[in-house]
C-alpha positions in Angstrom: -17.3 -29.0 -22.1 -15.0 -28.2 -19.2 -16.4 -25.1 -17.3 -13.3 -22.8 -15.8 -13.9 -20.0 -13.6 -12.8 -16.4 -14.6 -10.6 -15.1 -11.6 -10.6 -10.7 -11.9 -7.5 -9.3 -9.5 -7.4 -5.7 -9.1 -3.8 -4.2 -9.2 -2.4 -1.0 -8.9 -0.1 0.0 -11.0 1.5 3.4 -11.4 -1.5 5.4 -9.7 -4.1 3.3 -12.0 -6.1 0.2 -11.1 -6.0 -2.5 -13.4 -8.1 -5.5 -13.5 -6.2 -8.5 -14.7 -8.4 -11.8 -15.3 -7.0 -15.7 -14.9 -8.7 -18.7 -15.4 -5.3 -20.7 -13.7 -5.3 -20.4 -9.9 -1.4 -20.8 -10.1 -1.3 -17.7 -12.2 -3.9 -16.1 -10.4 -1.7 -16.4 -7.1 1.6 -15.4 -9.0 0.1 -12.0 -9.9 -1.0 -11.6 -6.5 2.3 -12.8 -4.5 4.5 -9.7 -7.0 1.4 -7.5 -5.9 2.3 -8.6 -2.1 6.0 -8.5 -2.4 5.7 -4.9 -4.0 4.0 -4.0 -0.6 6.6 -5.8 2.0 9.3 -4.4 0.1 7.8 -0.8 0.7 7.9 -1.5 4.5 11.3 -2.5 4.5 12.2 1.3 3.3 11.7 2.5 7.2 13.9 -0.6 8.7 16.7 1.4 8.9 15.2 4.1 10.6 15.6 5.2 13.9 12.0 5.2 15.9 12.7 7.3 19.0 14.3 10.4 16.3 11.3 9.9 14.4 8.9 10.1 17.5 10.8 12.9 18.8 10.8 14.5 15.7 6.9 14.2 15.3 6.3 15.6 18.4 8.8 18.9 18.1 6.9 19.5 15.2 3.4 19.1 16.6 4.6 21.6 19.4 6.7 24.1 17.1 3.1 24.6 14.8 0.5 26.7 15.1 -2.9 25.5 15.7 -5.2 26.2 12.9 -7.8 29.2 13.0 -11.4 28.2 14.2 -13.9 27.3 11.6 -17.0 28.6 11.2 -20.0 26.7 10.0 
């Protein structure tokens, strides 16, 4: 009897993690290069912005805000 091991991937899927289980590498890695393509494709959302206006926008608003009251412990 041919022994095969049980491969568990974790992925996320619409705010829930799932566990999906292979006993084929290939398979295995399919389901994990979607899972990494999901991810690059999110980064490729802020290509097109411009850094300096987003840096200069992040720092008006740290100075425009109010620090936050003291906390007392």
């Amino acid at each position: 009897m041919k022994t095969q091991p049980l491969i568990g991937i974790e992925i996320d899927e619409n705010g829930q993690t799932k566990t999906y289980y292979f006993t084929d590498e290939k398979e295995a890695d399919r389901a994990l290069s979607k899972t990494r393509g999901d991810i690059l494709s999110l980064a490729g959302v802020w290509s097109n912005l411009d850094w300096k206006e987003v840096v200069d926008s992040l720092d008006k608003i740290r100075h425009e805000s109010h620090p936050s009251q003291a906390i007392n412990l």
